[in-house]
N, C-alpha and C positions, 0 to 999 in steps of 0.2 A: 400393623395393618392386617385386618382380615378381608379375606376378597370370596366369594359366591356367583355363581353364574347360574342364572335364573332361566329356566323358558316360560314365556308367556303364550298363551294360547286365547284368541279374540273368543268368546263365545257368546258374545251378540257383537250387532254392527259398532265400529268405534267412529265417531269424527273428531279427527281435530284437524280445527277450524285455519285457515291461512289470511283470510280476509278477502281473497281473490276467488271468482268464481270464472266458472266456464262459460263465453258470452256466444249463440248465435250465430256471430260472425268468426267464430275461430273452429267451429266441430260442427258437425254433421250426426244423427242415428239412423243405422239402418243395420237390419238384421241381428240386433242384439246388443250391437255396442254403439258406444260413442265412440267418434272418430277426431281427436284434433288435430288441424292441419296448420302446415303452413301457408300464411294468405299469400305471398308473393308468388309459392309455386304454385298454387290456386287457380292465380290471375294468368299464368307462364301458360297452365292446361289448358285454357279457354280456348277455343275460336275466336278469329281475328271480328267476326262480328258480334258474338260472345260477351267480347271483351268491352266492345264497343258500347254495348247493352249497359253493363256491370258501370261500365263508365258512367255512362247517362244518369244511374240509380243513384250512384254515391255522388252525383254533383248535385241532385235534387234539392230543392228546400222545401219542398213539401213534407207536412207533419208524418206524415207516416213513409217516409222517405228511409228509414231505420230498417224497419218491417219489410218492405218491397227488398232489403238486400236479405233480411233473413228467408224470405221465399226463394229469392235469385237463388241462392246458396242451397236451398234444399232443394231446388230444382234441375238442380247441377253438382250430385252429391257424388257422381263418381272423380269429377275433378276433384273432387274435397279430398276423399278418401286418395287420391293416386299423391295427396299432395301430405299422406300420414306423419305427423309426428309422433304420437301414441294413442293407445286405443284402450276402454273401461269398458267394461260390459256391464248394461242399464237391463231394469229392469222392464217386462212386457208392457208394464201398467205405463213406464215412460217414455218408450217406442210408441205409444199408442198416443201419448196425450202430443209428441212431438211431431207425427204426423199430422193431427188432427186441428192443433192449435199455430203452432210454429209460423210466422207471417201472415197471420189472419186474425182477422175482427173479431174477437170473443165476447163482447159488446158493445152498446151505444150508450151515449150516457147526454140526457137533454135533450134537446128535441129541435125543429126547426133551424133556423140560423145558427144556433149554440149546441147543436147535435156533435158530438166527440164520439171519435171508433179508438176504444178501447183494445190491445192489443197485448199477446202474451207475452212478455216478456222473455222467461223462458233462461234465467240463468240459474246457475248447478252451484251450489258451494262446495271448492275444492275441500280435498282433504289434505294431509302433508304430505309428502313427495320429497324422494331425494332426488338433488338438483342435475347428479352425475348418473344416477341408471334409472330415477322414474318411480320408483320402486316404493308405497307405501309403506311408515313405519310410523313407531311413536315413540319423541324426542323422551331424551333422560329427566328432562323438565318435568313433564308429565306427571310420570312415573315416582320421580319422586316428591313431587307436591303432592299426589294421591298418599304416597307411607304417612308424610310428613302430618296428613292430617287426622291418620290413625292414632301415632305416633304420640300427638298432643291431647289427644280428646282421652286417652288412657292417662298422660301425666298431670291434665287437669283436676282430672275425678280423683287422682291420689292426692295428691298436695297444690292447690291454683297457684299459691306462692314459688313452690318450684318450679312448677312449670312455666311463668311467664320469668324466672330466672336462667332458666335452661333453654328456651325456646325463642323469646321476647327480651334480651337483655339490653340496656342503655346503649352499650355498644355491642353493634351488630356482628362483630366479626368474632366474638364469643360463643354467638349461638350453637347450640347442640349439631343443627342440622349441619354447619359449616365439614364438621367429621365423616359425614355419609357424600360418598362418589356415585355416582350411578352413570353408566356410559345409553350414550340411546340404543334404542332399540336394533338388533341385526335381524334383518327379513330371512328368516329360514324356508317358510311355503308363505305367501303372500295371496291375499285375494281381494279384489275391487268390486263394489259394486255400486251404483246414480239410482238412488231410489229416493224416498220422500219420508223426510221428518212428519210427522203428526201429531198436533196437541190434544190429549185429551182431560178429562176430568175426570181426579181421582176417585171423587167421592157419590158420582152422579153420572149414569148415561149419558154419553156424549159423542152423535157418531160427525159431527161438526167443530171444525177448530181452526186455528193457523195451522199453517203448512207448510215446506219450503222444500225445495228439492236438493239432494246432500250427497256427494258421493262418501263412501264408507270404506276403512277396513273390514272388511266383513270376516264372518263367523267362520272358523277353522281357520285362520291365520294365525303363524306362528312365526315367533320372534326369536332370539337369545340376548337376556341385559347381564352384562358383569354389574356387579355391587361393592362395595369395599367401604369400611369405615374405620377409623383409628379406634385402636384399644384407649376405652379414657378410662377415672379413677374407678375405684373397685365401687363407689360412691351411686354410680351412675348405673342404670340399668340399661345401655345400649348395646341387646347384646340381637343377632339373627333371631334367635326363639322369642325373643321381646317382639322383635320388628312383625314376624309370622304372628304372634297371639293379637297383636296389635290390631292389625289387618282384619282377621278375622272376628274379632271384636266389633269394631267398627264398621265395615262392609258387607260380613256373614249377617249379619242383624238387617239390614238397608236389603240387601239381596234375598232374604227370607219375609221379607217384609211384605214383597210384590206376589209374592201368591196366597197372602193371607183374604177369608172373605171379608173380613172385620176388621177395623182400624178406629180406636176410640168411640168402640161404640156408631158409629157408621159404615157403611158399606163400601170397600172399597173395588173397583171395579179394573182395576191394572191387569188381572190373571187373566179376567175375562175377552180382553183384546187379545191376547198371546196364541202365537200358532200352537198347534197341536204337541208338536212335535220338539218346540221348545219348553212343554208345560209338562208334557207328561217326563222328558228325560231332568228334568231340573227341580219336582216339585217337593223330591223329597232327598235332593244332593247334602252332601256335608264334604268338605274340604278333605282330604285323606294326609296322610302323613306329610310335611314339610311342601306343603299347597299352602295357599291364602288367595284370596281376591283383591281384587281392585277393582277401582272404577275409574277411567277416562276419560279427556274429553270431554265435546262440548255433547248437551243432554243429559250429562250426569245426575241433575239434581240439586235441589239445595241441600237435602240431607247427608247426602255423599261429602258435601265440600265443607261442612261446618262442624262444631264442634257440640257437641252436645253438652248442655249445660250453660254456651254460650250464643246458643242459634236462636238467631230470633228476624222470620222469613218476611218480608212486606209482602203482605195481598193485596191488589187490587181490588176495590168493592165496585166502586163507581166512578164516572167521571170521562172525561172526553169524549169524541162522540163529534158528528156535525155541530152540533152548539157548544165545542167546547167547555164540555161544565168542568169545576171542579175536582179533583180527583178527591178521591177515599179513602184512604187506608185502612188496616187493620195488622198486626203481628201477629205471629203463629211459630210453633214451633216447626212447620211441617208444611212443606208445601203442599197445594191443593191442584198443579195439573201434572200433568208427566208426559214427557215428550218420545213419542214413538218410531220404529222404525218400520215402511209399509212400501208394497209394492207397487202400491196404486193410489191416489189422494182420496178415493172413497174406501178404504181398510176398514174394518173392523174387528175383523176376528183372526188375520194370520197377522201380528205386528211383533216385533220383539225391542226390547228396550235396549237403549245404549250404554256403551260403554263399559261393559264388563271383559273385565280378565283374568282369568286363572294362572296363577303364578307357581313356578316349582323350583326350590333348590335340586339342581341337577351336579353340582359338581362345588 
């Protein structure tokens, strides 16, 4: 058995995804952070006529009965806060929209009798969190699904047949990968940030797109993963310096990729969204001695998670829509939008993309 202890350093925002988001009725922003509470001591802080209020709003059935508690709540935001469980700090652009939108009509939709008040909803998707200190990190899972897929995209292009014998075997408990341990991630300096996913298009001007708002391990967080895998036969090429060219193969190429101006003869426009400050310190990086990259998380990419040689992306052309049409397809090797990270849902030019980490054997 050989073992390696890795530091990983985030240098763009990472999410990974929990499936739970931050709702309204559980957090509060003000001054910079998000605040979430607990609702029982919430309800404890109130005034007895306060409370009375708060009552009335949640017995309601009126449709926007929801919304009226999301006002209640920001209107009463130092009960929230005295009622802290933990606290993330958001960014200007999401203090700004949470003020502005948070319990209120953002629009109508129909007219007369059939007139509907549209309202923000206004929920955050978590990142992952340890259950016992709170504390942002990323599972060993991760971590090694990202090698894993380095790992095969090189032992495909050598030999396919070996590799879906090494990799893809009838019985699964054969696999290669079953040999590589990876423990998750240990938070060494951690940093959080509630800011806003952004989609754009890769190939075409696009300052319009889906959106969602995402909290993040953010850029300068640092981790420490142990690695360990069993010595196999001499047969096999699983060795650390494999694992590292591997890596760099695979994600050096995808990460080089995003500041090219040209991509098959079209223009690709990824660099030009990018803060200053992440273009010019990254535009011309190369890995240093016993480094490699990774990518993380959700926003990775299709190209990050497939294999070359075997990737083959659906596009959507057409289709859906109020009249429900048909949908379109088409396959590509390469996806055509990429999903950004921004301070504000109107970004354009300071965005950074996700999911990147710089990995180093340290010991």
């Amino acid at each position: 058995m050989k073992n390696y202890k890795l530091r990983l350093t985030a240098i763009s925002p990472i999410h990974i995804g929990t499936g739970e988001s931050y709702e309204p009725t559980n957090f509060v922003i003000d001054k910079g952070y998000l605040y979430e509470f607990d609702e029982f001591k919430f309800f404890h802080n109130l005034s007895k006529g306060e409370q009375k209020s708060f009552i009335s709003i949640t017995s309601s059935q009126e449709k926007d009965s929801l919304f009226q508690i999301h006002a209640f709540i920001k209107n009463h935001k130092k009960a929230a806060i005295d009622a802290l469980t933990h606290k993330v700090q958001v960014t200007k652009g999401m203090e700004k929209d949470y003020f502005n939108k948070i319990g209120r009509v953002v629009q109508n939709e129909g007219g007369g009798k059939n007139n509907q008040k549209i309202f923000n909803r206004f929920h955050i998707e978590r990142t992952l969190r340890s259950p016992n200190i709170k504390r942002v990190y990323i599972p060993g899972s991760s971590i090694k699904g990202s090698i894993s897929t380095a790992l095969q995209e090189v032992a495909y292009k050598q030999n396919p047949r070996k590799w879906e014998e090494e990799y893809h075997p009838k019985n699964p408990t054969l696999a290669i990968m079953k040999n590589l341990s990876i423990s998750d991630a240990k938070p060494v300096k951690t940093f959080a940030l509630v800011g806003y996913s952004l989609n754009k298009e890769r190939f075409e001007d696009d300052e319009q797109g889906p959106k969602n708002k995402v909290e993040t391990i953010y850029t300068g967080s640092i981790f420490e993963v142990n690695i360990s895998f069993k010595e196999l036969e001499p047969k096999t090429t699983f060795t650390i310096e494999n694992l590292i060219n591997a890596c760099n193969s695979h994600y050096f190429e995808n990460f080089e990729s995003m500041f090219r101006q040209k991509d098959d003869g079209k223009d690709q426009y990824i660099c030009d969204y990018f803060a200053d400050s992440f273009y010019d310190k990254y535009i011309n990086f190369r890995p240093g001695k016993n480094q490699f990259l990774l990518r993380v998380g959700k926003h990775s990419g299709a190209r990050a998670v497939t294999i070359e040689g075997l990737r083959d992306i659906r596009i959507k052309d057409s289709g859906g829509g109020p009249k429900r049409k048909r949908n379109v397809w088409h396959n590509l090797p390469y996806e055509t939008t990429t999903w950004l990270f921004g301070g504000k849902e109107s970004d354009t030019k300071t965005l950074l993309p996700f999911g990147w980490l710089l990995c180093e054997i340290i010991d």
